[in-house]
PDB file of N, CA, C and O in Angstrom:
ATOM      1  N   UNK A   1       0.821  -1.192   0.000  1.00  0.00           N
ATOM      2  CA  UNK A   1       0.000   0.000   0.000  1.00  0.00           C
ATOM      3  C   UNK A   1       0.864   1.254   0.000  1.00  0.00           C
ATOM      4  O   UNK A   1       0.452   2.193  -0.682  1.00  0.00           O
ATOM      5  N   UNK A   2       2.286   1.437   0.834  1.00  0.00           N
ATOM      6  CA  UNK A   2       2.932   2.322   0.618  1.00  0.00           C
ATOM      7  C   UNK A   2       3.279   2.669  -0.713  1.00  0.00           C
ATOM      8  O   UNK A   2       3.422   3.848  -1.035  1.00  0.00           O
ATOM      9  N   UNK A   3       3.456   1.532  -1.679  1.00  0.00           N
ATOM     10  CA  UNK A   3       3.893   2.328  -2.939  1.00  0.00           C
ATOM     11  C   UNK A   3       2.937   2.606  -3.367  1.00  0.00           C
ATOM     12  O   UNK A   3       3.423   2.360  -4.471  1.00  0.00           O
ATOM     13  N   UNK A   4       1.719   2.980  -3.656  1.00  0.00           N
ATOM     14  CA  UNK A   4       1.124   2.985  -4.206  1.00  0.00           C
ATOM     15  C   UNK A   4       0.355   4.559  -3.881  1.00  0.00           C
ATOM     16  O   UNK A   4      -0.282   5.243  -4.683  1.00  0.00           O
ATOM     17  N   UNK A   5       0.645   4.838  -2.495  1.00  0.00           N
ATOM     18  CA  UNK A   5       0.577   6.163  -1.985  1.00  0.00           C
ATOM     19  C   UNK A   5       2.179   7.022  -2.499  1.00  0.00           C
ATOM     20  O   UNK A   5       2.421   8.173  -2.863  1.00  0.00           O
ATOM     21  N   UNK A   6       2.696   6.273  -2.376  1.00  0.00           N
ATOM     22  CA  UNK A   6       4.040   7.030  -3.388  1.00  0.00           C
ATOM     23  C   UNK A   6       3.552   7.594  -4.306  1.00  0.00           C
ATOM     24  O   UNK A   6       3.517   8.819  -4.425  1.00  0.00           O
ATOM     25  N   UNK A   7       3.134   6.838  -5.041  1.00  0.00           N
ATOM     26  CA  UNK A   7       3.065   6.661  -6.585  1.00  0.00           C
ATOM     27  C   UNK A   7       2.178   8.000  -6.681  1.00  0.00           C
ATOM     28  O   UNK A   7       2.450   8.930  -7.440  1.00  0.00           O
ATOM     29  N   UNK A   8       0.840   7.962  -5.615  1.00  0.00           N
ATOM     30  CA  UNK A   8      -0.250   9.182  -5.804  1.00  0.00           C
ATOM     31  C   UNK A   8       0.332  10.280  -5.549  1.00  0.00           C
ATOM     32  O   UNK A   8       0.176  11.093  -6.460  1.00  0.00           O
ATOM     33  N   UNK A   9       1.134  10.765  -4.421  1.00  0.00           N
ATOM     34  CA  UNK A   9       2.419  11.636  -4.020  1.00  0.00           C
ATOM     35  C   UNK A   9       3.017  12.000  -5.378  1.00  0.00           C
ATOM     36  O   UNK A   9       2.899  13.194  -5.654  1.00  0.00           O
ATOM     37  N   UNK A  10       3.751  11.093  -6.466  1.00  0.00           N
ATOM     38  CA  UNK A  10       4.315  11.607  -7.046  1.00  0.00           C
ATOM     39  C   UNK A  10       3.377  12.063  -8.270  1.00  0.00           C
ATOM     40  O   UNK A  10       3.636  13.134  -8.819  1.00  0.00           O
ATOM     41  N   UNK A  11       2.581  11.488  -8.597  1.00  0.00           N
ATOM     42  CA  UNK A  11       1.526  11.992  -9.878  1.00  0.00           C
ATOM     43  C   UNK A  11       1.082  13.246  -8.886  1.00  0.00           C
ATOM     44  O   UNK A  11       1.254  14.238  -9.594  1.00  0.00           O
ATOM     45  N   UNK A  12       0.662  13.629  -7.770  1.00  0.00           N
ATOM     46  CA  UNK A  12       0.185  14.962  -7.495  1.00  0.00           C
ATOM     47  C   UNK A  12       1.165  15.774  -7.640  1.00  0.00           C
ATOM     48  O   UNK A  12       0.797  16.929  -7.859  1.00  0.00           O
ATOM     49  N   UNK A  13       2.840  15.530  -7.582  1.00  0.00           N
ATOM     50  CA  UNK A  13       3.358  16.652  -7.781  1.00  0.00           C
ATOM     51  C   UNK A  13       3.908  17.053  -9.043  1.00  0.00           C
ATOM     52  O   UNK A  13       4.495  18.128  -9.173  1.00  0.00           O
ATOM     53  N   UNK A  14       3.733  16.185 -10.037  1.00  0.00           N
ATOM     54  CA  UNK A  14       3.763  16.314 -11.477  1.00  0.00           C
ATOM     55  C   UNK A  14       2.705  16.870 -11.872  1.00  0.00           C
ATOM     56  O   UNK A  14       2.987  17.528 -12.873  1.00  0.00           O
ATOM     57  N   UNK A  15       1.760  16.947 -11.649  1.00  0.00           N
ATOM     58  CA  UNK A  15       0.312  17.543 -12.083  1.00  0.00           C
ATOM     59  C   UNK A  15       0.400  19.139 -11.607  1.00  0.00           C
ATOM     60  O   UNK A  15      -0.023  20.136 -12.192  1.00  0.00           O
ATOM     61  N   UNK A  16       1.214  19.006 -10.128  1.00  0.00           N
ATOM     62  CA  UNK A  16       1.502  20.699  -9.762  1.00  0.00           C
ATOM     63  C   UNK A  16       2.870  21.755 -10.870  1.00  0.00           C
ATOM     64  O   UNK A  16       2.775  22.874 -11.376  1.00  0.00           O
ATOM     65  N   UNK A  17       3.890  20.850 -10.870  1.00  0.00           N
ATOM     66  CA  UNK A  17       4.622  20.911 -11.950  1.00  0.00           C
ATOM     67  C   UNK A  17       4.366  21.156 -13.204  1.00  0.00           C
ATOM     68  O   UNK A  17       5.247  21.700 -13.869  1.00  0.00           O
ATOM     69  N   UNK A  18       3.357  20.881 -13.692  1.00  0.00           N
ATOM     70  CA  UNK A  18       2.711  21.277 -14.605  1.00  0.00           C
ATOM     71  C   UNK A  18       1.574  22.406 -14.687  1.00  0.00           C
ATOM     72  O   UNK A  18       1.394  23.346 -15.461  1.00  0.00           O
ATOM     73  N   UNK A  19       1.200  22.144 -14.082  1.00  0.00           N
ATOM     74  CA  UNK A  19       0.060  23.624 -13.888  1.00  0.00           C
ATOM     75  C   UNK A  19       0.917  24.989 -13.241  1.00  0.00           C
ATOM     76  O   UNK A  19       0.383  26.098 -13.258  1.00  0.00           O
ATOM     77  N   UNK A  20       2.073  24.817 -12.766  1.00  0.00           N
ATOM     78  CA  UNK A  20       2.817  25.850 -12.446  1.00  0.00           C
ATOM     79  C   UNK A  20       3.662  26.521 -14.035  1.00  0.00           C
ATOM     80  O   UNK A  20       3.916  27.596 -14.579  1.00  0.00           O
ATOM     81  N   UNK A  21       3.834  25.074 -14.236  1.00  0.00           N
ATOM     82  CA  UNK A  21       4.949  25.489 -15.726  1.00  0.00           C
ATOM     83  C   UNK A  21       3.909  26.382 -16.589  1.00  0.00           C
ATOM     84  O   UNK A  21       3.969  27.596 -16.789  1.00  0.00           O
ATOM     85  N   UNK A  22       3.004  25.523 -17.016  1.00  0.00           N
ATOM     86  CA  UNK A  22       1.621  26.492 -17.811  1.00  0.00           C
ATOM     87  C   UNK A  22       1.401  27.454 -17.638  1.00  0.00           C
ATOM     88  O   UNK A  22       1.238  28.223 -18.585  1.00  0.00           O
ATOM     89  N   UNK A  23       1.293  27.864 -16.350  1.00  0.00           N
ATOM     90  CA  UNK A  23       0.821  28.961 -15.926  1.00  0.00           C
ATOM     91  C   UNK A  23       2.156  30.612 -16.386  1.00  0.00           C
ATOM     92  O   UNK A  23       2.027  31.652 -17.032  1.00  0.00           O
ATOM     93  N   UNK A  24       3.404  29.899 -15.517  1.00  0.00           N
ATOM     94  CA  UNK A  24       4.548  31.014 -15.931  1.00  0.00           C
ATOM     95  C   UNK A  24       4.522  31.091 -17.404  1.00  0.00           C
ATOM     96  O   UNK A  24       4.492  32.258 -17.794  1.00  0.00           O
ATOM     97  N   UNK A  25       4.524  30.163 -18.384  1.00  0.00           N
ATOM     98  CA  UNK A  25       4.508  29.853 -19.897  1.00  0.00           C
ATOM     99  C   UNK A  25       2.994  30.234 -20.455  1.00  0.00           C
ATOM    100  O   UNK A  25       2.954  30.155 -21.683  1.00  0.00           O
ATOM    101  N   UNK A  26       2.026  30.537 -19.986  1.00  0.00           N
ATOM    102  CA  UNK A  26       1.164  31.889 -20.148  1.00  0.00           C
ATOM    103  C   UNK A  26       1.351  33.194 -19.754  1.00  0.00           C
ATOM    104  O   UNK A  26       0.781  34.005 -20.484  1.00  0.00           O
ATOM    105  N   UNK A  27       1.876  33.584 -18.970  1.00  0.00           N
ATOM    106  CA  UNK A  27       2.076  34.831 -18.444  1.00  0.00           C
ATOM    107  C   UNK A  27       3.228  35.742 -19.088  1.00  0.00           C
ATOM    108  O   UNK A  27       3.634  36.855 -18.754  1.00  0.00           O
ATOM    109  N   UNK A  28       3.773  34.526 -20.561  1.00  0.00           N
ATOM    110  CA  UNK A  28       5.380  35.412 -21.422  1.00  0.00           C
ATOM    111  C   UNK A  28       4.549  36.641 -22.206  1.00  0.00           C
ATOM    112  O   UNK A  28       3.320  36.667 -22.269  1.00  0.00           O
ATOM    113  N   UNK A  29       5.391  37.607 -22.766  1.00  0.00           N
ATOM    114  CA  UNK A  29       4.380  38.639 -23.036  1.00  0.00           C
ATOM    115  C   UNK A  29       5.467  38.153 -24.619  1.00  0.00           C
ATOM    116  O   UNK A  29       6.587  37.669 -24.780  1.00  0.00           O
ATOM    117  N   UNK A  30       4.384  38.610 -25.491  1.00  0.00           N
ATOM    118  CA  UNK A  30       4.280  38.499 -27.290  1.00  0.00           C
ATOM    119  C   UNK A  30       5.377  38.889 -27.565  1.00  0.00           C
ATOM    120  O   UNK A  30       5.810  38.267 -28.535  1.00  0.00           O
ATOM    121  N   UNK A  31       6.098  39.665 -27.170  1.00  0.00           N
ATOM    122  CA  UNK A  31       7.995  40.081 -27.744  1.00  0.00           C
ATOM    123  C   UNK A  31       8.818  39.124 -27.108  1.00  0.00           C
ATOM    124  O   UNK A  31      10.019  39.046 -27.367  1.00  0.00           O
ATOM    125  N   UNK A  32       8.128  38.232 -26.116  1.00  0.00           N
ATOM    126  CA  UNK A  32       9.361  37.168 -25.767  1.00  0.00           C
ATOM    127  C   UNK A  32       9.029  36.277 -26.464  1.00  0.00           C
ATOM    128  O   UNK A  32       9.921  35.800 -27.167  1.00  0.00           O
ATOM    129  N   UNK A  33       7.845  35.768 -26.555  1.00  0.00           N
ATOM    130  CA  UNK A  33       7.030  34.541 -27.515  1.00  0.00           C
ATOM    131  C   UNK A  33       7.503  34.856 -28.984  1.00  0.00           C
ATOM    132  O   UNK A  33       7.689  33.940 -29.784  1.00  0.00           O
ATOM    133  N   UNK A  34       7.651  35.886 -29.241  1.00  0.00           N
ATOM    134  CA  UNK A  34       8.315  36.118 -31.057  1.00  0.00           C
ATOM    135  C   UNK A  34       9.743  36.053 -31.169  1.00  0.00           C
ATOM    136  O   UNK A  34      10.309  35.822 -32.238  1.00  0.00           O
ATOM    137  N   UNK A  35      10.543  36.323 -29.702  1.00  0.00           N
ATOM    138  CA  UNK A  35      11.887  35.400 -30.214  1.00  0.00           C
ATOM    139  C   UNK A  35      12.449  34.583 -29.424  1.00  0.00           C
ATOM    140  O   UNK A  35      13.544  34.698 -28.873  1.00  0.00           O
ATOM    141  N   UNK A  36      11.246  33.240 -29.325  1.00  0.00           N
ATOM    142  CA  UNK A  36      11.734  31.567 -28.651  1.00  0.00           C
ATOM    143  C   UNK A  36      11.956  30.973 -30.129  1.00  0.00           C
ATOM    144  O   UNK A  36      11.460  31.235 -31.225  1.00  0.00           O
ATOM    145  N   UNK A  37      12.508  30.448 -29.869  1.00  0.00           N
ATOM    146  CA  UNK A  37      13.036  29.538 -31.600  1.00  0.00           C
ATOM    147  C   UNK A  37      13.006  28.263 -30.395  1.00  0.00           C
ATOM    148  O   UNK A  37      13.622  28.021 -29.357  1.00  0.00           O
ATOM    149  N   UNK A  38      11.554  27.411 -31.453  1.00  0.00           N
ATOM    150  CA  UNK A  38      11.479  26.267 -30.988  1.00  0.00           C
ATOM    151  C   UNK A  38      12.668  25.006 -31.017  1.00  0.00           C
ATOM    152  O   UNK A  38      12.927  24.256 -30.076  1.00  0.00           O
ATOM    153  N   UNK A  39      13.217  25.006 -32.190  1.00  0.00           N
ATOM    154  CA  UNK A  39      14.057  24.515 -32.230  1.00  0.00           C
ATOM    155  C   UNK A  39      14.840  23.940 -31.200  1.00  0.00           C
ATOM    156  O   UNK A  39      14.958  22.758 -30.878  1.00  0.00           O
ATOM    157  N   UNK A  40      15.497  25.248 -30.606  1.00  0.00           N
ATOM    158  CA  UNK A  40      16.603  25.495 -29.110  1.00  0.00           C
ATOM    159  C   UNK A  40      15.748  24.925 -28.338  1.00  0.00           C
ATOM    160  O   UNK A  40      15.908  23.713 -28.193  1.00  0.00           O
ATOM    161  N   UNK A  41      14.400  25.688 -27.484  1.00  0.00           N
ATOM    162  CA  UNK A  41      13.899  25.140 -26.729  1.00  0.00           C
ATOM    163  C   UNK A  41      13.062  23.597 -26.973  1.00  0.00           C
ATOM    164  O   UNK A  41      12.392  23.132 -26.052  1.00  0.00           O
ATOM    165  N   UNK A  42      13.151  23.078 -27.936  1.00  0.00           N
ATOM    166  CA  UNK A  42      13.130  21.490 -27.851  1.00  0.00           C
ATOM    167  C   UNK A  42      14.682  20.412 -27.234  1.00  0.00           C
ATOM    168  O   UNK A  42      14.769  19.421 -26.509  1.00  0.00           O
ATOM    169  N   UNK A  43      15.691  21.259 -27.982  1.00  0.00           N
ATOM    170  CA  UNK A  43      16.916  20.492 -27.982  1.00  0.00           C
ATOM    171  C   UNK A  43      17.169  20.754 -26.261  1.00  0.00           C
ATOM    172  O   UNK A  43      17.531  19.772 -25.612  1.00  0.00           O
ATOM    173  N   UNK A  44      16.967  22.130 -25.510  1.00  0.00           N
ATOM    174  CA  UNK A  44      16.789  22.233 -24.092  1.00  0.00           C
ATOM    175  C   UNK A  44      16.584  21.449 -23.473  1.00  0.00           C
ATOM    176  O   UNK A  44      17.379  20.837 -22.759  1.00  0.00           O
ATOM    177  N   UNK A  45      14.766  21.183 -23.687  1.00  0.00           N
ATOM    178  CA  UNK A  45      14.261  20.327 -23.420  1.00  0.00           C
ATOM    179  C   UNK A  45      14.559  18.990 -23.276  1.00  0.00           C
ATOM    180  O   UNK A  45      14.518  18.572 -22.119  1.00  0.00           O
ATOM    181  N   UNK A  46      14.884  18.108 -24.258  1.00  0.00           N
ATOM    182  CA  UNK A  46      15.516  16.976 -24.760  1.00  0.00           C
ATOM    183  C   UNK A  46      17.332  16.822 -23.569  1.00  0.00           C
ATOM    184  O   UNK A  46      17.835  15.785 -23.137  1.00  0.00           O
ATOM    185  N   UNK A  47      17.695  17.875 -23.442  1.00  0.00           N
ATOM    186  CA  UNK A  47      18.757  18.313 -22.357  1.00  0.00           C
ATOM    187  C   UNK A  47      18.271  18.049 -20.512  1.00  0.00           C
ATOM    188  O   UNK A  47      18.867  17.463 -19.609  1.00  0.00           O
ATOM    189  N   UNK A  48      17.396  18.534 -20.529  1.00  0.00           N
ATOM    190  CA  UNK A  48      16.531  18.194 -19.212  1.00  0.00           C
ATOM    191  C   UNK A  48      16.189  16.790 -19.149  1.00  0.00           C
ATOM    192  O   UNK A  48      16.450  15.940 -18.298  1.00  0.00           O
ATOM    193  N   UNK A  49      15.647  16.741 -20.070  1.00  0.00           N
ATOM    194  CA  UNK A  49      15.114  15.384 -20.009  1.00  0.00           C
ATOM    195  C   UNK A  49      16.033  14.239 -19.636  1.00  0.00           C
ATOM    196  O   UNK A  49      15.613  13.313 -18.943  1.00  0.00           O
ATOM    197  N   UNK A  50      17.174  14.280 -20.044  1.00  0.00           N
ATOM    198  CA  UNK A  50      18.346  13.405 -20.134  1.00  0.00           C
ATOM    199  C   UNK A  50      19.140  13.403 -18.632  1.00  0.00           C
ATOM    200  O   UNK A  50      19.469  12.496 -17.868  1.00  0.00           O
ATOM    201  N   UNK A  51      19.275  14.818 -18.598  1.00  0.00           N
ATOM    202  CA  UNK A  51      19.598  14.985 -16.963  1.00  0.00           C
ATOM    203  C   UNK A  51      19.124  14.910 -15.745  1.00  0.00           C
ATOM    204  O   UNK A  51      19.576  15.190 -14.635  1.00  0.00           O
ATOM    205  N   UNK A  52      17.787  14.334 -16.277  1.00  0.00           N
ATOM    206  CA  UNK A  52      16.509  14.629 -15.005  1.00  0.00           C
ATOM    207  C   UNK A  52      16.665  15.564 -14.366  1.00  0.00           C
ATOM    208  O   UNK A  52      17.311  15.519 -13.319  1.00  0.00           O
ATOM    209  N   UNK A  53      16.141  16.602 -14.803  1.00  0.00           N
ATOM    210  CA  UNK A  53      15.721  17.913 -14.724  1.00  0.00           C
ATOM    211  C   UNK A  53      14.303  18.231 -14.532  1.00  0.00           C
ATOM    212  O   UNK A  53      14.060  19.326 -15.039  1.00  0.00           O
ATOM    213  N   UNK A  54      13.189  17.644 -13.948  1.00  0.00           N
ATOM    214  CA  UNK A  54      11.631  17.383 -14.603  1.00  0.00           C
ATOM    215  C   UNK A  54      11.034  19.361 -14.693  1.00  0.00           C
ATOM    216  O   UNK A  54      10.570  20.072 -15.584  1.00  0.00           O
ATOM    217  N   UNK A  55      11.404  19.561 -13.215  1.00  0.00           N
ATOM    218  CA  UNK A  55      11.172  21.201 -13.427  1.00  0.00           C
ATOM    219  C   UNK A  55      11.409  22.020 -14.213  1.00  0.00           C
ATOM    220  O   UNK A  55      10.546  22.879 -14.387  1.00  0.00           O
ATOM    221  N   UNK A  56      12.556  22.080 -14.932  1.00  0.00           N
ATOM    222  CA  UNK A  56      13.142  22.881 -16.127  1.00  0.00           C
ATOM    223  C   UNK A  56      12.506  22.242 -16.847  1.00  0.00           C
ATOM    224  O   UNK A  56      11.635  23.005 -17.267  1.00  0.00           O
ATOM    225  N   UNK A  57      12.330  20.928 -17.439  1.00  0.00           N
ATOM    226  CA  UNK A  57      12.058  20.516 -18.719  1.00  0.00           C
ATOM    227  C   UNK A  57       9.902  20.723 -18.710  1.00  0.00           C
ATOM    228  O   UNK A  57       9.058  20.994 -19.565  1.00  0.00           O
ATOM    229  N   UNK A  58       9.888  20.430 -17.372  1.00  0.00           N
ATOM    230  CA  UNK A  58       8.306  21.011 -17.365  1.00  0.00           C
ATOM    231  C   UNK A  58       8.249  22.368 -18.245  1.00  0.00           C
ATOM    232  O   UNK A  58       7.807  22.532 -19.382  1.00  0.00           O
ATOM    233  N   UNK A  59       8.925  23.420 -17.217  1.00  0.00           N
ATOM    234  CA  UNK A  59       8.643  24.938 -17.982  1.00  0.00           C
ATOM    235  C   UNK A  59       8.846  25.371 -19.752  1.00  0.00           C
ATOM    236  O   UNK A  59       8.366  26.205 -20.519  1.00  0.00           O
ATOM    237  N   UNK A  60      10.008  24.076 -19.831  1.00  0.00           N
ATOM    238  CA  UNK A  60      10.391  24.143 -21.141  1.00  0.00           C
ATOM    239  C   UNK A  60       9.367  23.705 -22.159  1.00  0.00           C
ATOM    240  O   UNK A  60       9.226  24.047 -23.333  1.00  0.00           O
ATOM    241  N   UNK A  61       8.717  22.894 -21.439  1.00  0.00           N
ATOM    242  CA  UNK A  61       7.614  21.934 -22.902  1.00  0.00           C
ATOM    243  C   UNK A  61       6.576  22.532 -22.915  1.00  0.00           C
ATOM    244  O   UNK A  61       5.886  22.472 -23.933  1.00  0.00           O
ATOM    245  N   UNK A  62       6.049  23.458 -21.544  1.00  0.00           N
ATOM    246  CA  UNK A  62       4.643  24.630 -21.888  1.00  0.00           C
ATOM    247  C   UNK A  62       5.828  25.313 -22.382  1.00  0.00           C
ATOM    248  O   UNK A  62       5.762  25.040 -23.580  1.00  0.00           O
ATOM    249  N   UNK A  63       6.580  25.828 -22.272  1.00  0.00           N
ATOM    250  CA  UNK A  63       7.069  27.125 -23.655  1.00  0.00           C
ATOM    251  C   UNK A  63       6.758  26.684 -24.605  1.00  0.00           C
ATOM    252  O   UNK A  63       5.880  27.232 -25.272  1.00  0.00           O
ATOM    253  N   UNK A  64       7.309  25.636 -24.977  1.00  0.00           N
ATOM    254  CA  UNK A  64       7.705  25.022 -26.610  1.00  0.00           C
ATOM    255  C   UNK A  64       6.179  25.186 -26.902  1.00  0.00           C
ATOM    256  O   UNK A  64       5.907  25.866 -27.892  1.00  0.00           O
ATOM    257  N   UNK A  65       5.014  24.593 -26.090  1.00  0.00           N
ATOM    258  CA  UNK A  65       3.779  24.102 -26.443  1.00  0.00           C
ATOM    259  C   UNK A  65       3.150  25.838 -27.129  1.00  0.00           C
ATOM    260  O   UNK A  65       2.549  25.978 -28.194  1.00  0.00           O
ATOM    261  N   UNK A  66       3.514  26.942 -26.164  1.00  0.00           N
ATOM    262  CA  UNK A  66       2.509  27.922 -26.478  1.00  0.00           C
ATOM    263  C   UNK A  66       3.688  28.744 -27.548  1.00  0.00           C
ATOM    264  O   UNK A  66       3.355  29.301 -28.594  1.00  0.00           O
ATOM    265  N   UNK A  67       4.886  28.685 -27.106  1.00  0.00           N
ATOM    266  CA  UNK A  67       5.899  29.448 -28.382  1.00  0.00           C
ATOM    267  C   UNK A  67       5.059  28.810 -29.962  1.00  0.00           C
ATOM    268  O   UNK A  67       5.020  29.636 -30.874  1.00  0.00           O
ATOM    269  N   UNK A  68       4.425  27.407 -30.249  1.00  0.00           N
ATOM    270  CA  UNK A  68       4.597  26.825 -31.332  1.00  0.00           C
ATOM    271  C   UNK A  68       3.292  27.472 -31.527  1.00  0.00           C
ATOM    272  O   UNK A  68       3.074  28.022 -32.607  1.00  0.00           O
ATOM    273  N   UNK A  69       2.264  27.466 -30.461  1.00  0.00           N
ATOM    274  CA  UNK A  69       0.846  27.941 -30.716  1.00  0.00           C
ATOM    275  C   UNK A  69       0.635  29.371 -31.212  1.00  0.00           C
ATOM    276  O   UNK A  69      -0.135  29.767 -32.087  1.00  0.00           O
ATOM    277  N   UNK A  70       1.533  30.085 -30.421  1.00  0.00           N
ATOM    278  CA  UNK A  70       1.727  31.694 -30.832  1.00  0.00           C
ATOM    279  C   UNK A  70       2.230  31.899 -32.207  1.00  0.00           C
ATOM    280  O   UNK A  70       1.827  32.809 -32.933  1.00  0.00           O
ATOM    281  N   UNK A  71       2.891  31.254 -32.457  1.00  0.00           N
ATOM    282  CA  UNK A  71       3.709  31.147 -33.874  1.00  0.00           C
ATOM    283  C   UNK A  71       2.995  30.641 -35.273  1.00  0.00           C
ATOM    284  O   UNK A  71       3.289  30.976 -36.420  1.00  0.00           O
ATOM    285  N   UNK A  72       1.780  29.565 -34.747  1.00  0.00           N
ATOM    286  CA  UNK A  72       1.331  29.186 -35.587  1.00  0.00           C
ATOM    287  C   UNK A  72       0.217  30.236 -36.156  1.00  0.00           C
ATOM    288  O   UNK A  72      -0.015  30.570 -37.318  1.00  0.00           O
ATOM    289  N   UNK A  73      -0.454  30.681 -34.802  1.00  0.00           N
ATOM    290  CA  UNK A  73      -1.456  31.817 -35.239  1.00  0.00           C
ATOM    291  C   UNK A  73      -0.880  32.719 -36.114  1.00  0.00           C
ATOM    292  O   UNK A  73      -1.628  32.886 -37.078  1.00  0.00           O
ATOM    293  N   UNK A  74       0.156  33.384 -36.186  1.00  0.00           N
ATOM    294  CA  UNK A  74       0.610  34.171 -36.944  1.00  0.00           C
ATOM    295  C   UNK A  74       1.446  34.276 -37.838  1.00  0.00           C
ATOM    296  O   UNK A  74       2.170  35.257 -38.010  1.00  0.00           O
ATOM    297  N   UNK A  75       1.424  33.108 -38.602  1.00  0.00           N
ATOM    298  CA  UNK A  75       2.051  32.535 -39.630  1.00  0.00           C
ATOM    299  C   UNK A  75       1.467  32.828 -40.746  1.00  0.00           C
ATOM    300  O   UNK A  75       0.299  32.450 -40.835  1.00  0.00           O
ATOM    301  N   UNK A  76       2.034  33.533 -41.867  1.00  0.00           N
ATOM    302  CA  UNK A  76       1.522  33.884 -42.943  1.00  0.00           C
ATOM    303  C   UNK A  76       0.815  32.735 -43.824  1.00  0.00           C
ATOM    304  O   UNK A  76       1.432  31.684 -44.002  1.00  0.00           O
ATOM    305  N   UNK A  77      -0.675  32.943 -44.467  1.00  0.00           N
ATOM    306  CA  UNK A  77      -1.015  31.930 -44.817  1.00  0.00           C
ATOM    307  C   UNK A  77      -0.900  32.081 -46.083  1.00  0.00           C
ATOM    308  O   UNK A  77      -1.188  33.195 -46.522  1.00  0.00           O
ATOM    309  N   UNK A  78      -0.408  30.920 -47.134  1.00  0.00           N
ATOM    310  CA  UNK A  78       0.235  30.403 -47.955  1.00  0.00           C
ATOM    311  C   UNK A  78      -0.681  31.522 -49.021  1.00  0.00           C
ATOM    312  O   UNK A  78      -1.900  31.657 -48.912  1.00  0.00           O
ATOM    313  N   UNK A  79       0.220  32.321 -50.115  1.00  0.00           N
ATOM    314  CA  UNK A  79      -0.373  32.833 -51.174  1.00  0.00           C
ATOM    315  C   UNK A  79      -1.092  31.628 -52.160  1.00  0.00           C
ATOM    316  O   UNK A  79      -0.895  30.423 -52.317  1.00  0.00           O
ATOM    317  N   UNK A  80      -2.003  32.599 -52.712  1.00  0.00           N
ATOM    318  CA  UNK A  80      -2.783  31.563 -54.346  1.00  0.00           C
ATOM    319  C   UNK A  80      -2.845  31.793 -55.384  1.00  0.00           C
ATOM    320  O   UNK A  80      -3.058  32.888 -55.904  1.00  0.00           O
ATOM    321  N   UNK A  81      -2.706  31.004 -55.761  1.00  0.00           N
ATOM    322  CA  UNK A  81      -2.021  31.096 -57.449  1.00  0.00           C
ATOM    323  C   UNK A  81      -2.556  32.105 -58.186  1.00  0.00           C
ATOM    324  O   UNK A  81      -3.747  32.058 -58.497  1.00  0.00           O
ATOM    325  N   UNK A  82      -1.998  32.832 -58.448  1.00  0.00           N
ATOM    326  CA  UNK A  82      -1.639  33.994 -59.003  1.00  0.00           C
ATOM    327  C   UNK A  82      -1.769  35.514 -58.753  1.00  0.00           C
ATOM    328  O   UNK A  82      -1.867  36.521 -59.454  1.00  0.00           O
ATOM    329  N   UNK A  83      -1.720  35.187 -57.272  1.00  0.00           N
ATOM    330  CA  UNK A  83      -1.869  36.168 -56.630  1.00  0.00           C
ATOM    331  C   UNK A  83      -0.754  37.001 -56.439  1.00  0.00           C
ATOM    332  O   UNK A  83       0.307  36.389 -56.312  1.00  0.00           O
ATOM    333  N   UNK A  84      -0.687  38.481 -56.372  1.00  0.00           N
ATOM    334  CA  UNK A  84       0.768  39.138 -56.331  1.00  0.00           C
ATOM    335  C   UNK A  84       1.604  39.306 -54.768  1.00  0.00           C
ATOM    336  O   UNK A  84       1.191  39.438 -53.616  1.00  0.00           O
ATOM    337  N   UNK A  85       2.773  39.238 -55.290  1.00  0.00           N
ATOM    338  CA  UNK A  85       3.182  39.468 -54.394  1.00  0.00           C
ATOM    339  C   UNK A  85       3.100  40.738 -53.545  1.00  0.00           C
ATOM    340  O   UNK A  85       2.826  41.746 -54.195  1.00  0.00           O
ATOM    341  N   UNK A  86       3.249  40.877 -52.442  1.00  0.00           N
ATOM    342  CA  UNK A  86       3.339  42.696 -51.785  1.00  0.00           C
ATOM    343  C   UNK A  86       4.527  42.633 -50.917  1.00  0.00           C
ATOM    344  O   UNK A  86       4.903  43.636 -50.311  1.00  0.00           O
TER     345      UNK A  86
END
């Protein structure tokens, strides 16, 4: 039975870990979100991960998640054929 109260212990503090990371990784303001280059902060990430890091790599994967979301919204959408350039 003890592990198993472990186990709930540790899923509650991953779930806090996460709703903390989300939360700071909502609160970036639009001139920091326009220069995260997902890229870096995946390979970061992927860096944490390796080092067991869970806190850093938490904050890192809501970045990556809303850097990619912010980025996507405002991504120029693809010209049509024969439309001019400006």
């Amino acid at each position: 039975m003890s592990e198993s109260f472990e186990e709930f212990l540790a899923a509650e503090r991953e779930l806090g870990r996460q709703a903390w990371a989300q939360a700071e990784a909502a609160a970036l303001p639009e001139q920091d979100l326009a220069g995260l280059d997902p890229v870096q902060l995946r390979d970061d990430l992927a860096d944490c991960d390796a080092n067991q890091q869970p806190t850093t790599a938490a904050l890192l994967r809501a970045m990556l998640d809303r850097a990619i979301a912010w980025q996507t919204t405002r991504a120029r959408p693809p010209r049509r054929q024969g439309e001019a350039e400006r």
